[in-house]
C-alpha positions as CSV (number, residue, x, y, z in Angstrom):
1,X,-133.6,-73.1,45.9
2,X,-135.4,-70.0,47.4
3,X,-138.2,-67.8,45.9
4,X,-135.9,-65.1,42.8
5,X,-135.1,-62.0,44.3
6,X,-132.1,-60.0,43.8
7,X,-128.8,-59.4,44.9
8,X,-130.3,-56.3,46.6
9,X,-133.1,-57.4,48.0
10,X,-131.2,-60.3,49.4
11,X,-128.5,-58.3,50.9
12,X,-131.2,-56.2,52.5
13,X,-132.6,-59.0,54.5
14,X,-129.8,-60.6,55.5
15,X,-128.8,-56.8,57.2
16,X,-132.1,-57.0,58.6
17,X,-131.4,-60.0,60.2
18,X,-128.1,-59.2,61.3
19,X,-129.5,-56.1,62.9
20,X,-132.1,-58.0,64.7
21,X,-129.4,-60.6,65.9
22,X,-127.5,-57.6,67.5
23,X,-129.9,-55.8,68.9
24,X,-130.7,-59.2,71.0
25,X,-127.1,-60.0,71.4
26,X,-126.6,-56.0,73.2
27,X,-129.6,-56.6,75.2
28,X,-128.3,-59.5,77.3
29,X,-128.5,-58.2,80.7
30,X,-125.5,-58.7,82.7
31,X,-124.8,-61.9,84.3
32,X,-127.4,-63.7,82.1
33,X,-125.3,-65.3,79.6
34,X,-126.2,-68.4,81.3
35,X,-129.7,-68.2,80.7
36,X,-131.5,-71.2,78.9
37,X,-133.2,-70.8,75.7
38,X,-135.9,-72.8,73.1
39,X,-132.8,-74.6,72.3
40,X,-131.9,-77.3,74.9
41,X,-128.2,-77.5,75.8
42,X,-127.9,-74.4,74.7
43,X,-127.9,-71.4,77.1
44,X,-127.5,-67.4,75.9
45,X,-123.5,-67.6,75.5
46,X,-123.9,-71.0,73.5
47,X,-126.4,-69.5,71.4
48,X,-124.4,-66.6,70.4
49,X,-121.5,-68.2,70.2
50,X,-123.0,-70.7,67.3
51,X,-123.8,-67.7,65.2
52,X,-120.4,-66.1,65.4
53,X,-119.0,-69.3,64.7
54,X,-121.2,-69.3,61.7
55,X,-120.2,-65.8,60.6
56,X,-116.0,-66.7,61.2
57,X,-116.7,-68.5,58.5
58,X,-118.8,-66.5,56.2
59,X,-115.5,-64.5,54.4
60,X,-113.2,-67.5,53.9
61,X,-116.0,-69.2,52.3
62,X,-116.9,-66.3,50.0
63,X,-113.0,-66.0,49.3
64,X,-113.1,-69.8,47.8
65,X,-112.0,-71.5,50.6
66,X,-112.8,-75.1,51.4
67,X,-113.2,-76.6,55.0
68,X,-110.0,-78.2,54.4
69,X,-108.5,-75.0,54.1
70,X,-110.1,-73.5,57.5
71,X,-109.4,-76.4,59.3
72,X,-110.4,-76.3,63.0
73,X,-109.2,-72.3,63.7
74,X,-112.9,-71.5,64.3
75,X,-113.9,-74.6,67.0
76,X,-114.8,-74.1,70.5
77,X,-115.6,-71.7,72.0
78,X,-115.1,-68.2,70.0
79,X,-116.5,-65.3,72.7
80,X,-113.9,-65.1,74.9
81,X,-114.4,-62.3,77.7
82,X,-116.0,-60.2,75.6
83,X,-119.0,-62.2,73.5
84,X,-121.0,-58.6,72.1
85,X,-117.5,-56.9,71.0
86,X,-116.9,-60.7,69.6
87,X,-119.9,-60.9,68.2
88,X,-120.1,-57.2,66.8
89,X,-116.6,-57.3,65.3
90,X,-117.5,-60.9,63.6
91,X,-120.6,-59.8,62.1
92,X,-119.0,-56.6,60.6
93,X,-116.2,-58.8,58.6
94,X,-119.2,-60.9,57.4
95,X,-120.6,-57.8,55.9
96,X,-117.9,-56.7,54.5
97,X,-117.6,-60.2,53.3
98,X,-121.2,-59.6,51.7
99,X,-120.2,-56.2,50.1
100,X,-117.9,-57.7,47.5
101,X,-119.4,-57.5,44.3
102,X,-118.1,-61.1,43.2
103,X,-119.6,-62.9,46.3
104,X,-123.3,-63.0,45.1
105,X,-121.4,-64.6,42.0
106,X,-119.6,-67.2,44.0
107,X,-120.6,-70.6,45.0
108,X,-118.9,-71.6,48.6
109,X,-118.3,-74.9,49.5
110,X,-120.3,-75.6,52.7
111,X,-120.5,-79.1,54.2
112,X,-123.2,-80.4,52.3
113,X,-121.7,-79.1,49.0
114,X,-121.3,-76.2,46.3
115,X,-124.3,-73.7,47.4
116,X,-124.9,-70.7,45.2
117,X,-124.4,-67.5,47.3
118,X,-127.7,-66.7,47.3
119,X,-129.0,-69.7,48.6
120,X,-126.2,-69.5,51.5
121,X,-128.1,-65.8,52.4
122,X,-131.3,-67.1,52.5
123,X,-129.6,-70.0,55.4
124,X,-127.8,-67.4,57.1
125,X,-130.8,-65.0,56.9
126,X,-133.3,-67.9,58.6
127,X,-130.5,-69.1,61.1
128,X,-130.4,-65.6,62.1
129,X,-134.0,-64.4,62.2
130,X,-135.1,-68.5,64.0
131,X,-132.0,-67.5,66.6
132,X,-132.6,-64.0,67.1
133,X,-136.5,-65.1,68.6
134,X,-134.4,-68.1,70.5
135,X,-132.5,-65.4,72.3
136,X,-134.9,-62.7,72.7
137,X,-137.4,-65.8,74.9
138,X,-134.2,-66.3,76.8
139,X,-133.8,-62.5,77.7
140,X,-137.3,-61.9,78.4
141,X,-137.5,-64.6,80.9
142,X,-134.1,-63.7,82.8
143,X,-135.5,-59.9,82.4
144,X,-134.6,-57.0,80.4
145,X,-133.1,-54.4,81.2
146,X,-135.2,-51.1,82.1
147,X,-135.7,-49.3,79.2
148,X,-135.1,-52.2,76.8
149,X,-138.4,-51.9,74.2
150,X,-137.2,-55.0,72.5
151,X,-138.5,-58.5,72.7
152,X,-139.1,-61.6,71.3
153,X,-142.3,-59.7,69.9
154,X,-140.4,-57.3,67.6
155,X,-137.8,-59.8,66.1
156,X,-140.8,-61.1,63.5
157,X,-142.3,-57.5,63.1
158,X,-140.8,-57.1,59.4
159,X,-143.6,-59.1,57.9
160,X,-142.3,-59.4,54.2
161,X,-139.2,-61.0,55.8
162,X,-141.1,-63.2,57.6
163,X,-143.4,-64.3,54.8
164,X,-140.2,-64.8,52.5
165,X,-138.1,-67.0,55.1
166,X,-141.6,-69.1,56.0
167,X,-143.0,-69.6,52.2
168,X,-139.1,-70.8,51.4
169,X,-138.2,-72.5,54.4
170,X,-141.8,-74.4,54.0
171,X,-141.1,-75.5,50.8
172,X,-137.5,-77.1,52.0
173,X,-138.4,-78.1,55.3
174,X,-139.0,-82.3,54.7
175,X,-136.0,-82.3,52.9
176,X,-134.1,-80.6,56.1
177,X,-136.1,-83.0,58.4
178,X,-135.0,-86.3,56.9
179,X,-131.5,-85.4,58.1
180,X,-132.6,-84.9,61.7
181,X,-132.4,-80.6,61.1
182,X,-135.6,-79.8,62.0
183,X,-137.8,-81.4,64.5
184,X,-141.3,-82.4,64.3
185,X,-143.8,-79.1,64.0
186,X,-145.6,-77.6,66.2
187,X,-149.6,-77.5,66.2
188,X,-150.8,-74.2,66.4
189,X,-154.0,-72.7,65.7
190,X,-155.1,-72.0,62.1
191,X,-155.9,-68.3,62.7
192,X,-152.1,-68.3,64.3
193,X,-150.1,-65.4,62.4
194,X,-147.7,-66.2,59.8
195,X,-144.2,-65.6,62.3
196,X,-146.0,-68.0,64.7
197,X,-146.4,-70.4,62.3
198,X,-143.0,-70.2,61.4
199,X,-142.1,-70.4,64.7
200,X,-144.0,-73.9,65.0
201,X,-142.5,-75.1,61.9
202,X,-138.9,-74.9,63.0
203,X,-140.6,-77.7,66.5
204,X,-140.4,-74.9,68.7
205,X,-143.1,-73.3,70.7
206,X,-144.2,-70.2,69.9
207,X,-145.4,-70.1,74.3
208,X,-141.7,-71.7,75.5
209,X,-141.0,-70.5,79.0
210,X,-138.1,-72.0,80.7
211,X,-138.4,-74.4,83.3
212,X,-136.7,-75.9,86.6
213,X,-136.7,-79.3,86.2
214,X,-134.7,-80.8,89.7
215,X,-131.4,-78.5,89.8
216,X,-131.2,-78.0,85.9
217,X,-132.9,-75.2,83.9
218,X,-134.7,-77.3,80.9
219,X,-137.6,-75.7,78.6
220,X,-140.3,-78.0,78.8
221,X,-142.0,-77.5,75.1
222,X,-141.3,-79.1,71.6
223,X,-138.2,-77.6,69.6
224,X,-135.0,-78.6,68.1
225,X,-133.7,-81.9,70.0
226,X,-130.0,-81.6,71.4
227,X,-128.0,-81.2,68.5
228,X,-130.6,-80.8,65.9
229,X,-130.5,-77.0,65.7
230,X,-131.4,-75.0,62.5
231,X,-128.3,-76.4,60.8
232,X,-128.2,-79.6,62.5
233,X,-125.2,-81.4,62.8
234,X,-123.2,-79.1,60.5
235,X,-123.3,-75.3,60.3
236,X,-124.4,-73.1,57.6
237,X,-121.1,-72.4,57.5
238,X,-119.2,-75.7,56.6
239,X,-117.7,-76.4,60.0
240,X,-119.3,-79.9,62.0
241,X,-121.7,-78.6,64.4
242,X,-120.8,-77.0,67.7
243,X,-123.7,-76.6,69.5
């Protein structure tokens, strides 16, 4: 279980999160939804697409429902022609979802088992903040747009956030790594700020650059192997893993 904070203050970083997802998710340039990020196999599009998969199922969830229930509406590929409008509509119902006084009360059935609500924020709040970092590297290195001020540099600039999702997620992590979620850390220097180190403790480099390795775009640093993303081989969400 995370550190006791309250509904509130939950709900406030979770919105923080989902604002900094979005913000990276509108700042894909054009024609670089293709581009390869700190998780392998997964370029922009399939990044994005494994967090509004997530957020489909935020609202059933909440609601009571069980995977069973859901069944396999929310497989595949969920972006269509559109992935921010996608995206942007998706995150809004999980919101909404959020705003419902009895969903803090509520204990969802995800696919390793009853979760208290709170404890599913805190998951949705780290996949978000972890991913939004994944996809700002990806951006930088296909190239922002002009004007864009954001980067992978502002996504860990809320530092009580950060501090909260690395002293919980710290305390979890060997429990997450025995299931194959998380790889193997990262060694960073001991002066290294704490979103770096958080960074590192996830297995990805905090310095990934993408890479040409023969005719396939690989990143060439530690991180999440293949299918071991932040929520492994199931989502956050109660639905297998996608990714």
């Amino acid at each position: 279980m995370v550190g006791t904070l309250t509904v509130t203050e939950r709900r406030g970083w979770l919105d923080w999160a989902l604002d900094t997802f979005d913000m990276q998710v509108r700042a894909v340039p054009p024609g670089s939804w293709a581009a390869p990020t700190p998780c392998r196999d997964w370029d922009a599009r399939a990044l994005v697409n494994h967090l509004t998969v997530e957020h489909l199922w935020v609202p059933p969830l909440l609601a009571g429902l069980t995977r069973e229930d859901i069944g396999t509406r929310f497989d595949g590929d969920q972006l269509g022609d559109d992935p921010v409008a996608r995206w942007t509509a998706t995150a809004r119902r999980s919101r909404d979802a959020w705003d419902r006084p009895q969903a803090w009360s509520s204990i969802p059935m995800l696919s390793f088992g009853p979760t208290p609500a709170g404890e599913y924020a805190f998951q949705l709040t780290a996949d978000l903040l972890i991913h939004s970092w994944d996809l700002a590297r990806a951006i930088d290195a296909a190239g922002r747009l002009p004007g864009d001020t954001t980067s992978a540099r502002t996504v860990g600039n809320n530092r009580e956030l950060v501090h909260w999702v690395h002293d919980s997620l710290r305390r979890q992590i060997d429990a997450w790594r025995v299931v194959g979620i998380f790889a193997t850390p990262v060694t960073v220097p001991a002066d290294a700020d704490e979103w770096t180190r958080l960074i590192a403790l996830t297995g990805r480099s905090p310095d990934w650059q993408p890479r040409l390795d023969g005719d396939r775009r690989l990143d060439g640093d530690r991180h999440l192997d293949g299918d071991q993303h932040l929520d492994g081989d199931q989502h956050l969400d109660g639905g297998q893993h996608r990714g």
